[in-house]
Every structure is written in structure tokens, then in C-alpha cells.
C-alpha positions in Angstrom: -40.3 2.5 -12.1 -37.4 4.5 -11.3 -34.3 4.0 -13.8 -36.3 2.1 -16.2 -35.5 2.7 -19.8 -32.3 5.2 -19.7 -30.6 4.0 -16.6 -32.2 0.3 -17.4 -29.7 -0.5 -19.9 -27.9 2.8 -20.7 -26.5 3.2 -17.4 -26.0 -0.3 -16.3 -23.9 -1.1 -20.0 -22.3 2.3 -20.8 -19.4 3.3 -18.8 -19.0 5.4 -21.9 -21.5 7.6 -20.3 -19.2 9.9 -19.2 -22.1 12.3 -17.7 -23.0 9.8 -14.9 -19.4 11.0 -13.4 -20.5 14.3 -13.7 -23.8 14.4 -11.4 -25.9 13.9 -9.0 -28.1 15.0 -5.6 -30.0 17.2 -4.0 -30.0 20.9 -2.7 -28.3 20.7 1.0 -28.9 22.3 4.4 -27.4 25.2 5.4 -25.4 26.3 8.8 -26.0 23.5 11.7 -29.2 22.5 10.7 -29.6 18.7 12.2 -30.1 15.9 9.9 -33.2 14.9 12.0 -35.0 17.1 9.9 -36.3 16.9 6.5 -34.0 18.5 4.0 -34.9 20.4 0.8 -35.5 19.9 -1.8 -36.0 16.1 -2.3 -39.7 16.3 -1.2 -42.7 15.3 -2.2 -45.4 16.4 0.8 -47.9 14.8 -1.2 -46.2 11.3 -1.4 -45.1 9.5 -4.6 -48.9 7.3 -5.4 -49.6 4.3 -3.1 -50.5 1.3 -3.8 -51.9 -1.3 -0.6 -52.2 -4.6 -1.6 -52.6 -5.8 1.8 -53.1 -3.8 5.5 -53.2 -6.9 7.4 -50.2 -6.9 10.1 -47.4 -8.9 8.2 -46.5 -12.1 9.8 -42.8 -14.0 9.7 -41.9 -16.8 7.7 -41.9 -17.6 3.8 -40.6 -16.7 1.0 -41.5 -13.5 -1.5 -41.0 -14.5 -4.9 -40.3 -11.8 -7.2 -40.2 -11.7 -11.3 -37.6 -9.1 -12.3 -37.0 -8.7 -16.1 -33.4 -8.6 -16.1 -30.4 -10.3 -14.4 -27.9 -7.4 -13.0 -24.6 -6.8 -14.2 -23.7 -6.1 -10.8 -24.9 -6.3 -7.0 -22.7 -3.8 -6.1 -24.9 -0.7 -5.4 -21.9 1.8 -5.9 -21.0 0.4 -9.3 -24.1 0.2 -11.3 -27.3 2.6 -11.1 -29.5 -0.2 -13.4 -32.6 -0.9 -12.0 -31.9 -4.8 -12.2 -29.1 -3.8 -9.3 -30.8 -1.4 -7.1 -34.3 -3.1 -7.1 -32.3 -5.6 -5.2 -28.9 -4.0 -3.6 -31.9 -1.9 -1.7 -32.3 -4.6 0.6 -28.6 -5.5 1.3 -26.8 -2.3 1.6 -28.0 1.1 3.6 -26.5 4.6 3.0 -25.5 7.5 5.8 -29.0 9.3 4.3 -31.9 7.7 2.3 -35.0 8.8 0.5 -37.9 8.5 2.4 -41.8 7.7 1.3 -42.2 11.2 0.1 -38.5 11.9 -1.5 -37.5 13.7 1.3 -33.8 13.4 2.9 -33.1 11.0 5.9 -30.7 10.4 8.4 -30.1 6.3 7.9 -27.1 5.2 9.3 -26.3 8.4 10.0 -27.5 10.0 13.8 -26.9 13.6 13.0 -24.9 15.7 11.4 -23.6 19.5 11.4 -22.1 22.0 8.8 -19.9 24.7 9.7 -21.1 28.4 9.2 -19.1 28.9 5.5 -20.5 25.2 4.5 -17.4 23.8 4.1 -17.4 21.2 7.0 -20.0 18.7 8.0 -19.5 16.4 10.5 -21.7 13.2 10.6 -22.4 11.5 13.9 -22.9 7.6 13.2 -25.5 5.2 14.6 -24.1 3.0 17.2 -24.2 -0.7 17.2 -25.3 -0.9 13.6 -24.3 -4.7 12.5 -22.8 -5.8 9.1 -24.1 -9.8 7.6 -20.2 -10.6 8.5 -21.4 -10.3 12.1 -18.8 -7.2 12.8 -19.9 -3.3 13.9 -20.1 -0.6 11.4 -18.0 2.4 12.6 -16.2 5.4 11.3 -13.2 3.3 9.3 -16.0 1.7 7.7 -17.5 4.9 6.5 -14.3 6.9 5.8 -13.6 4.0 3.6 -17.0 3.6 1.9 -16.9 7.4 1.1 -12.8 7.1 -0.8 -14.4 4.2 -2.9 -17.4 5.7 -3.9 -15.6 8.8 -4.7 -13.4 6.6 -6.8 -15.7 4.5 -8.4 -19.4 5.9 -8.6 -20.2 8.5 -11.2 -21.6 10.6 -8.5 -19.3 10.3 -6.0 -16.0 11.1 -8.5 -18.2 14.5 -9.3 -18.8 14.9 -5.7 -15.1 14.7 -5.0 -13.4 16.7 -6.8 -14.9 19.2 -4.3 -13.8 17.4 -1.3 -10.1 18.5 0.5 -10.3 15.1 3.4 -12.4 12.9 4.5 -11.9 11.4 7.9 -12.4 9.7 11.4 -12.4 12.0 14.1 -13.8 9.5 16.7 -14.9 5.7 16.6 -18.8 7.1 15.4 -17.9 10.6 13.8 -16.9 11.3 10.1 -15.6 15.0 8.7 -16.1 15.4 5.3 -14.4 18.8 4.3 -15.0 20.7 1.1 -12.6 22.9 -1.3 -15.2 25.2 -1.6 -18.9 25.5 -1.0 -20.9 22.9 -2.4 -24.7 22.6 -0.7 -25.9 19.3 -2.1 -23.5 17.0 -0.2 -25.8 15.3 2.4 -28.1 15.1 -0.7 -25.8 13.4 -2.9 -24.9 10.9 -0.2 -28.7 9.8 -0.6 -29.3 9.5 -4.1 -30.2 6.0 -4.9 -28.5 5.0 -7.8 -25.3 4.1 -7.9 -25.3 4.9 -4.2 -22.7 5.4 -1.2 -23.8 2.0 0.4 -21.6 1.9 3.6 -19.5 -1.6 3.7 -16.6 -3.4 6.1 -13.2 -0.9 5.6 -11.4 -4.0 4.8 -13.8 -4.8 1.8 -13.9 -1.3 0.5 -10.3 -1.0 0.4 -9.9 -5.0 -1.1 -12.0 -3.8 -4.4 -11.2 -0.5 -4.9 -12.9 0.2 -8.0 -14.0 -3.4 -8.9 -17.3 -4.8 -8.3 -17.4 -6.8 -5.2 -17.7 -10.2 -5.5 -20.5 -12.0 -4.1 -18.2 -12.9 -1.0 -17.5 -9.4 -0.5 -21.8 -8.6 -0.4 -21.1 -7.5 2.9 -23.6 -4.8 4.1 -26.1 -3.9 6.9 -29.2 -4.1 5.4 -32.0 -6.3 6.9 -31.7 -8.9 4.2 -28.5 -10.9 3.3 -26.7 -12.2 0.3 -27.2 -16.0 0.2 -26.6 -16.9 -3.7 -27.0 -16.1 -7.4 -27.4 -18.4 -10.2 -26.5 -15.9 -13.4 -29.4 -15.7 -15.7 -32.3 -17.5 -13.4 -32.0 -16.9 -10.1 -30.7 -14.2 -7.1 -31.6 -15.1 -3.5 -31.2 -13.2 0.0 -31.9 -14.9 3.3 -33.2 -12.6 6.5 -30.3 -10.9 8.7 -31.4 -12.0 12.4 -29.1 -9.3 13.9 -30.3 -6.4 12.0 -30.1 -3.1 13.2 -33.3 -1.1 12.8 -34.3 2.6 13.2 -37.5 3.0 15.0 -39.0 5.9 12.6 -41.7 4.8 10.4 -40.7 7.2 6.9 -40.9 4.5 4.2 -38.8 4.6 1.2 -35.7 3.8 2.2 -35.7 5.1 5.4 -36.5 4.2 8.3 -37.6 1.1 10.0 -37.3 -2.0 8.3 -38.3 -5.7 9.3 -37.3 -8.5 7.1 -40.8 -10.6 7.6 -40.1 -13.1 5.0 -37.2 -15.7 5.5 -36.3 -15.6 2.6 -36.4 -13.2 -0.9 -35.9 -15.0 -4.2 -35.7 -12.8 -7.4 -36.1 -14.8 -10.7 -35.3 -13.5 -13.7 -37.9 -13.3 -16.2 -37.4 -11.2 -19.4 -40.8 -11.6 -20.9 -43.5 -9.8 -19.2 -46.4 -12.6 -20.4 -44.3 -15.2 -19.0 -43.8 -13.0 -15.6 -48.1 -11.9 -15.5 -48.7 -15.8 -16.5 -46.9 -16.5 -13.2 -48.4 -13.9 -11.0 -51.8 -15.6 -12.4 -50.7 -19.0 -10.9 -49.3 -17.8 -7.9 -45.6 -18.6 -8.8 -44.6 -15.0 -8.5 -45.4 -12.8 -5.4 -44.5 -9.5 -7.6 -43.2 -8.5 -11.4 -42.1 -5.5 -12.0 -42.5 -3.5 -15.7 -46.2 -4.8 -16.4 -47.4 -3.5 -19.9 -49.9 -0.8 -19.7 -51.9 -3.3 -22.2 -52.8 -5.6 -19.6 -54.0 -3.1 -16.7 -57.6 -3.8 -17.1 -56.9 -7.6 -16.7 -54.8 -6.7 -13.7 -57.7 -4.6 -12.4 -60.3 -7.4 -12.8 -57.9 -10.4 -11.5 -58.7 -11.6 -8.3 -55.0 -13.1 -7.7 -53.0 -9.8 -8.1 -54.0 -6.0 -8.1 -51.7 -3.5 -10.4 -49.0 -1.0 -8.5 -49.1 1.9 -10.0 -45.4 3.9 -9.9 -45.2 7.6 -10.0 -43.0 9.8 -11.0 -41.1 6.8 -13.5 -39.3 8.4 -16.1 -39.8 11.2 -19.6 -39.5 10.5 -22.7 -38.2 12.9 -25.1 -36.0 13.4 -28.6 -32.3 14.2 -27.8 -30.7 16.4 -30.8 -27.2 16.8 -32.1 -26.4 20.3 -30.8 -22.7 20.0 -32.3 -23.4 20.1 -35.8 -26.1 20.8 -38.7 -28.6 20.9 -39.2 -29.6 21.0 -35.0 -26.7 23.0 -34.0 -29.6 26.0 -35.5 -32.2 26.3 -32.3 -34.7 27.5 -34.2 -34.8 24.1 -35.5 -35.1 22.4 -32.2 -37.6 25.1 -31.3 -39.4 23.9 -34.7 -39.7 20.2 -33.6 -41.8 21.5 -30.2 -43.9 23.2 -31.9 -44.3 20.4 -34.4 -45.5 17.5 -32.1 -48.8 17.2 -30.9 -48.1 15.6 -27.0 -51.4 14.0 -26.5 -51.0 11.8 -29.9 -47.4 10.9 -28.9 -49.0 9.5 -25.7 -51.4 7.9 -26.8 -49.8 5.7 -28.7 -46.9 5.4 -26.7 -48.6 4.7 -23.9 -52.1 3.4 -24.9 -54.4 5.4 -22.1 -54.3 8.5 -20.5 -53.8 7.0 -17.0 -50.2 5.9 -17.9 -48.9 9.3 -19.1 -49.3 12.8 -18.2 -48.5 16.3 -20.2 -46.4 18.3 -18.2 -42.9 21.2 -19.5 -41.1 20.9 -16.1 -37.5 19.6 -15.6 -39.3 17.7 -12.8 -42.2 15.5 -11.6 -44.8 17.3 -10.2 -44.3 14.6 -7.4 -41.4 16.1 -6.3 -42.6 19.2 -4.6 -39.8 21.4 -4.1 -38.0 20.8 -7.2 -40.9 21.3 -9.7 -41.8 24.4 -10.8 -44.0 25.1 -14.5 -42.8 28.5 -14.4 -41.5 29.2 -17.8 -42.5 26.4 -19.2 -44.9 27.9 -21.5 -44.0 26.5 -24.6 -44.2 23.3 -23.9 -48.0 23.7 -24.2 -47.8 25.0 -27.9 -48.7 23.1 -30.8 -48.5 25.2 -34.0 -47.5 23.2 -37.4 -47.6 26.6 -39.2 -45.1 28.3 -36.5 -42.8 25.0 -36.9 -43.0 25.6 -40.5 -41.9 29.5 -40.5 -38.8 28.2 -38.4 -38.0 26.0 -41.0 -38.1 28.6 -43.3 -35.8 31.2 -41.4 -33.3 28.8 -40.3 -33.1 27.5 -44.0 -33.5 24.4 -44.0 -34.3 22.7 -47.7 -35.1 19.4 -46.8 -31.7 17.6 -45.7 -32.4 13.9 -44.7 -32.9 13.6 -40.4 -31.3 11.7 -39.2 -33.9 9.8 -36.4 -32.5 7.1 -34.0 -34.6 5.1 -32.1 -34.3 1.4 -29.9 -37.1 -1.4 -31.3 -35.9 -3.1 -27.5 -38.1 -1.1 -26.0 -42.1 -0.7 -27.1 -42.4 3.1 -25.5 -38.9 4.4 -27.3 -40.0 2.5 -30.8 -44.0 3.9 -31.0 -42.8 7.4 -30.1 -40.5 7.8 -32.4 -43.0 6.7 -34.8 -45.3 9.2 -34.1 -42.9 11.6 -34.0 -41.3 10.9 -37.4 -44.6 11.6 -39.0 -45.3 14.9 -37.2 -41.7 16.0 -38.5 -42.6 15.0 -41.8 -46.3 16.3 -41.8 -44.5 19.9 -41.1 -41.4 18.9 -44.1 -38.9 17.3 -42.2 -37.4 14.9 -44.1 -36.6 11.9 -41.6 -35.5 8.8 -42.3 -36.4 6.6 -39.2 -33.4 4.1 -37.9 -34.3 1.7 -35.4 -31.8 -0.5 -33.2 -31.6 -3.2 -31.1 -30.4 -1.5 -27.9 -26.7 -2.3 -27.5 -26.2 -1.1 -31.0 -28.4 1.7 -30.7 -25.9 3.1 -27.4 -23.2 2.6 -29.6 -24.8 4.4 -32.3 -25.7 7.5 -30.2 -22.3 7.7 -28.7 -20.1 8.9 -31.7 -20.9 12.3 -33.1 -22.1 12.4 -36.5 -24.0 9.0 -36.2 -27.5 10.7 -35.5 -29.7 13.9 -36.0 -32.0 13.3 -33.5 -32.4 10.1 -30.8 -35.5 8.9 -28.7 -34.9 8.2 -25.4 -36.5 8.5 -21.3 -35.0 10.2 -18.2 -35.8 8.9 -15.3 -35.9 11.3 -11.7 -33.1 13.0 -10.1 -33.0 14.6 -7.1 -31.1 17.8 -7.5 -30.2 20.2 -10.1 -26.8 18.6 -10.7 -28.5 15.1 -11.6 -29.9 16.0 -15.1 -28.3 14.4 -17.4 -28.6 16.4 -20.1 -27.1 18.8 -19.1 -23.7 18.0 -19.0 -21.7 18.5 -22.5 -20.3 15.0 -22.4 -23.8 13.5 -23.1 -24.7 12.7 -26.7 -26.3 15.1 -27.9 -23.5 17.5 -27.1 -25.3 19.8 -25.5 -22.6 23.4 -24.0 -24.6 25.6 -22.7 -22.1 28.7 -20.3 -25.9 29.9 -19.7 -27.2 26.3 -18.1 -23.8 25.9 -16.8 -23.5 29.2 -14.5 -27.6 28.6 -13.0 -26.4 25.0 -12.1 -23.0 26.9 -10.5 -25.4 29.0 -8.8 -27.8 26.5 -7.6 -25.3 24.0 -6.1 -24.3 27.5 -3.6 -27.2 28.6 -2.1 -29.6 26.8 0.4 -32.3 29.5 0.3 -35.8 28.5 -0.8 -36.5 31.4 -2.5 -33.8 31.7 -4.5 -33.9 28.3 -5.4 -37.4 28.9 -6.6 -36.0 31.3 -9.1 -33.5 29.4 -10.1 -36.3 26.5 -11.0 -37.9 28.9 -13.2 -34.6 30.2 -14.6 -33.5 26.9 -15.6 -37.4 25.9 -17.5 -37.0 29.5 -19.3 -33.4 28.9 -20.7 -34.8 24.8 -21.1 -37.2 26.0 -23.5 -35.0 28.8 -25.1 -32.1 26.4 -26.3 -34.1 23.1 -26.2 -31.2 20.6 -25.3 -33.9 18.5 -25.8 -37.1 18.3 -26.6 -39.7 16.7 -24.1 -42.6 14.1 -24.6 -44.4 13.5 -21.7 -44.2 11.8 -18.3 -44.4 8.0 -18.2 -46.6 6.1 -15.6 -45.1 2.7 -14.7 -47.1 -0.6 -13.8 -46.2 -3.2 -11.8 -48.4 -6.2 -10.1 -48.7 -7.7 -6.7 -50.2 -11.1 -5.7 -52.8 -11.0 -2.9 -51.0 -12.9 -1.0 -48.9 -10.1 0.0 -49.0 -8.4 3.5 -48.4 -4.9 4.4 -46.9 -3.9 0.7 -47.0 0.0 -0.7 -45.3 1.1 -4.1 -42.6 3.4 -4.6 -40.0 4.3 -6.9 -39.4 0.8 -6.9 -40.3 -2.2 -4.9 -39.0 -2.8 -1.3 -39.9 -6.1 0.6 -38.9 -5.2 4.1 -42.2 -4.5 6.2 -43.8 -6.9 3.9 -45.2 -10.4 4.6 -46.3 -13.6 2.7 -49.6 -15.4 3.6 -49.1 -18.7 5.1 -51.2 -20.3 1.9 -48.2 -19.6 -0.3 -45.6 -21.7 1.2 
């Protein structure tokens, strides 16, 4: 359930988040090496956990009704990065690169593509023939002017240019995108799902600029097609008869894709009984965000099975860095060794299937980013060291401030639990919880909060974690963080990326910018009546079918 709680609302209503400008991506290649092959380190060789709800070979025709729990702000892939966009932008829009079925880098539009020996160059060969819904053929104006507006508009893409000298043409199917300096995420970036560089007609890209395109400008080459959008019920998308596929079979959003269904109709349904009741009578195909509460049912049903998404997101306790009484790091360091992780998520969460303990940055899913070393503390729970902390740093029981969102169930019982393991150690916390537009507003100005509950969902690189950057509440300015991410986005060896992973847990758990939970396990259910469907990061109904019975 990939951008769930953070990006779910926080991303999609905050523009005030100035820290989605600031990152994004993945580790990049190095030399020539040939987008053909996988890059590092977006992996995941063990594959993010499947879920078949049918193998039967998908037949044509129908439509897939799906129950999504909130209507976008925006189908405009480069402008938002909430899950109610990209859950559906997916099958409209396609990017140069794409995440495949195991989180690994893809050509997808994109044919090849070179870098020149001091990293500074890379020149992208295009696909040829490649069809927008408008009926015209993508080619390198298109991309050139796809790349200036997501370097304008996107968070990611405004970080990602301020290291770019020119972007251009240099034949009808070739792109050069040169650098200032050294940067080795870039083919990585240009993958990252969320709020992504979705390649669109030049004469539309240049026509919004930095607007979201209008529903007549939904103009992309993805194997589904805009076809209308009643705000607040209903979005629907038609199949695009003329699409363009690859021929490689890497899931995700890579690869081959066949539109089965003729049609895809997303209805917005904010209450998640209301969307399981529907699944039950065969109204819905799909719902996404399922609570954990009802996964026996969904187990036992003979009309849907439950998807099971991993990695989804972490849920954790930001503090205010910039001031007392958190600006003292033995304090932070006193809250970790404070909360007992298992009793956070078992509450939170309800059963141990839906959550996992684990220190790392990253999901153990994605392969060549995770890495436990130094990570140690995260597996300490010691009241009486949290105490002694206390006691050195001087704190004499000043009221905590603790922030919290009652809009969402996981944010609200964790921070329950965790104001009781604060005070069971002598924190004195007074609990404030918000309905969530308030709460982002809350969390945004300094002074507001001593410590806020929130989840991160995954990022693909270094560069992504938001956290990180000293723009994010919290306030977190780290030169030591800061000069291993310098370091990290200039080198494309394994090894030393390795030690960099480790570097970056050991100076995690030294300053605690924040303070991590545990990993959440998303649900989701499909009807039976579903052909040829797998769970991901987030659902994708290309390759996927509807039995005849259901229409």
C-alpha cells in the first residue's frame, strides 16, 4: 500500500512540504552500462509478496470495478504523489524507466541508454512507434519537454534539476540529458513512481507548465485511456486499441501490458465496510486499504481472497530537533529505549502478520538498499536506561507535547501506546489528537509540537528519505547525514554503497531524527472473479481479466 498514510494525504494536500522538492531515486549505473540491464539498487531479488487470485489466461471484454477510498486531487502523475493519483495515473501515463515486479530499474519507453565515462552525460535512445491516446507518435520533443516540466513542477524533478546544465533532442528518438556535476541516481529518479516523469504530447507539456493538466490534456501512452470523471463518485478509463507494448514480461510497471478489460471504472468509496460490503455482493472487482480486522473474514469468503502488500509504509514518532526539550538527543535516544515495539504493534496493528520489527532505513524487500548493520539499538528495550537519560539530560517533567491524527486508526492507537510508555518511564505527555488537515497544519509551524506520529512509506534511493531533509517538520540538520547522502549520490560501487547503508543506520540511531515503530503490512481484497491478478506496491489492472459472469 505504497504512499498510504504520509504521502496519502500529506503529500497529496501539502505543497508546504517543502522536502518533497528536495528528493528522490535510486543509486545509478556507472560508465556505459545499458539500460537493458537491471540497475542497482532498486531490487528486490526476492520479489515484493504475491498474491494470485486467479492463473486462468485472462480473456477480453468487461469491466474491472474498483473501490478506491479517496477521490484524487489530481490525475496528473507529475503533480501529486497521493496514492488516490498514482493507483490510477499508473494506467494512463508510462515513464522512460519503471519499477519492475521486484523493484528493480527498467527501460520503459526508453530503448537504451549510455553515460559518458565522468557520469555527466547520458544519452537515452527512445522506443519507436510508441502511440499517445491523441492518436500521434511519442518522440524526442515529447520527452525533452516532459523532462523541463517535471523539472519545473515535481518535487523530485526540481531536486533533480538543479544538477542538470541541458536537456535536449539530438535526433527524432534520442535525448541528452547533461549534468553540472556527477550525480548517479538520475536514471533512477526518472523511475520513481510518485510524482513521476510521465512522458506526454510536447504541445501539452508546454500548454500547462506547472498546472495540473486538465482532463482534456490526459494525454499519455499507457494502455488504458482517460474517458471521464465525476468528482467525488466516479473516475473511468476505456482500453487504448493502439497501444504500444513491450514484449518483456517484468511486472510492476514494466514491461508488457495488455488492457483485457474494456473498460476500468474506479468508484470512490471512503468507508472501508461500505467498499468490503461491495466486494461481498460482487459490486466491486477490488478495494484497496482493507482493515487488518477483517482478514480472517476475507480468508474464509468464498467471493474475494485478501492481497497482502509488502513493503507498505513505517510508522514512527517525528521530534522537534529545533528546540527543547528534543533538541537534547539523549532525550530522543530515551524515547527508543522507552517503547516496547511488539506492544506498539499490537495494538496498532492487531496481529503479528500485519507488522514486522525491523531498525533499517529500508524494507527488507528491497534487497540492495537494506542493510541492519548498525541498527542495534533499535532492538533495545530498557525503561531503566530511558530513565538515566532523563536524568542526565535534565529533564524535570516539562509537559510533551504529543501530536497525533484521529483520521487515521494506525497513527491514533500508536500514539496511544506510546504516550503511556513515555509516561510509564516520567514523561509527562499530554496527548493531542487532530483531524488530519489540521493536524498538517499543526506539524508545520515550529513550536506547535514536541513530538508527532506519523508513517513513511518506501523510497528508492538514499536521496528519497524524507526525513532527512532540514525543511521537514521536525527540523531535523544533520552536516553528518548530509555529507553520507553527498557521498552516496557519487558513487556507483556496490561495496561502498554497502558501507554507506550501514553508515547511514549507525548515525540514524546516533541522532534519532526520528524514532521508528515498526513496518506496516497492508491489506487489500480481490473478487474471484478476477483473471490473471498479482499484488504489488499497489494495484495494476493491465494483464488482468474479468470473468464473463460479472458483466
Amino acid at each position: 500500500m505504497i504512499l498510504r498514510q504520509w504521502r496519502k494525504g500529506w503529500l497529496s494536500a501539502v505543497s508546504i512540504i517543502l522536502v518533497l522538492g528536495v528528493m528522490a531515486g535510486c543509486s545509478g549505473n556507472a560508465g556505459q552500462e545499458s539500460a537493458s540491464q537491471t540497475t542497482q539498487p532498486a531490487g528486490n531479488s526476492s520479489g515484493t509478496k504475491q498474491t494470485e487470485v486467479q492463473d486462468q489466461q485472462p480473456k477480453q471484454g468487461g469491466t474491472i470495478k474498483v473501490a478506491v477510498d479517496a477521490d484524487p486531487p489530481t490525475l496528473d502523475w507529475m503533480s501529486s504523489p497521493a496514492s488516490a493519483t498514482t493507483v490510477i495515473a499508473y494506467h494512463m501515463f508510462e515513464q522512460l524507466f519503471s519499477l519492475d515486479k521486484n523493484l528493480s530499474v527498467k527501460p520503459m519507453l526508453a530503448k537504451d541508454y549510455t553515460v559518458s565515462s565522468d557520469q555527466k552525460t547520458y544519452e537515452i535512445e527512445l522506443r519507436e512507434g510508441v502511440k499517445f491516446h491523441d492518436g500521434s507518435t511519442m518522440n524526442a520533443e515529447d520527452v525533452v519537454a516532459s523532462l523541463k516540466r517535471w523539472g519545473a513542477l515535481s518535487g523530485l524533478g526540481r531536486h533533480l534539476f538543479k544538477k542538470v546544465e541541458d536537456v535536449k533532442a539530438t535526433g527524432e528518438y534520442k535525448v541528452q540529458i547533461v549534468l553540472k556535476e556527477a550525480y548517479s541516481p538520475v536514471i533512477n529518479n526518472l523511475a520513481d513512481p510518485s510524482q513521476a516523469m510521465a512522458v506526454i504530447p510536447a504541445e501539452i507539456a508546454k500548454a500547462a507548465d506547472k498546472l495540473p493538466l486538465e482532463n482534456e490534456q490526459l494525454i499519455g501512452t499507457g494502455p488504458l485511456k482517460f474517458d471521464s470523471w465525476k468528482r467525488g463518485q466516479q473516475i473511468t478509463l476505456k482500453r487504448f486499441d493502439d497501444y504500444t507494448p513491450r514484449e518483456e514480461d517484468w511486472g510492476g510497471l514494466a514491461g508488457k501490458k495488455v488492457a483485457y478489460a474494456d473498460m476500468v471504472q474506479f468508484d470512490i468509496v471512503k468507508d472501508a465496510q461500505v467498499r468490503l460490503d461491495g466486494m461481498r455482493t460482487g459490486q466491486y472487482d477490488y478495494a484497496v486499504r482493507i482493515p487488518k480486522d477483517f482478514y480472517d473474514q476475507l480468508k474464509d469468503s468464498t467471493e474475494m481472497k485478501p492481497v497482502v502488500t509488502k513493503p507498505d509504509s513505517w510508522i514512527t514518532v517525528v521530534p522537534d530537533k529545533s528546540e527543547p526539550p528534543f533538541n537534547d538527543v539523549r532525550l530522543r535516544q530515551a524515547i527508543n529505549y522507552a517503547i516496547d515495539r511488539e506492544t506498539i504493534g499490537l495494538a496498532t496493528y492487531g496481529s503479528p502478520e500485519f507488522f514486522e520489527r525491523d531498525g533499517s532505513i529500508f524494507f527488507p524487500d528491497q534487497k540492495d538498499l537494506y542493510s541492519k548493520e548498525g541498527t542495534q539499538p533499535y532492538e533495545v528495550f530498557d525503561p531503566e536506561k530511558a530513565k538515566a537519560l532523563m536524568k542526565e539530560a535534565g529533564y524535570k517533567g516539562e509537559t510533551i507535547r504529543l501530536v497525533a491524527t484521529n483520521s487515521f486508526d494506525d497513527h491514533h492507537n500508536s500514539a496511544q501506546v506510546l504516550m503511556q510508555e513515555l509516561k510509564d518511564v516520567g514523561f509527562n505527555v499530554d496527548l493531542q489528537l487532530y483531524e488530519w488537515a489540521t493536524f498538517l497544519n499543526t506539524v508545520n509551524t515550529p513550536g506547535n509540537f514536541d513530538l508527532f506520529v506519523t508513517g513513511f512509506p518506501p523510497v528508492f534511493d538514499v536521496t528519497g528519505l524524507l526525513w532527512i531533509d532540514p525543511s521537514f517538520p521536525g527540523w531535523y540538520d544533520s552536516p553528518k547525514m548530509v555529507a553520507l547522502v553527498d557521498q552516496w549520490s557519487k558513487t556507483t560501487d556496490a561495496a561502498e554503497q554497502k558501507r554507506l547503508l550501514g553508515d547511514l543506520n549507525k548515525t540514524f540511531y546516533d541522532e534519532f531524527p526520528v524514532v521508528k515503530f515498526i513496518n506496516e503490512i497492508g491489506l487489500e481484497a480481490a473478487g474471484n472473479k478476477l483473471q490473471g491478478f498479482q499484488s504489488w506496491l499497489q494495484p495494476r489492472f493491465w494483464n488482468v481479466g474479468v470473468s464473463a459472469s460479472s458483466y
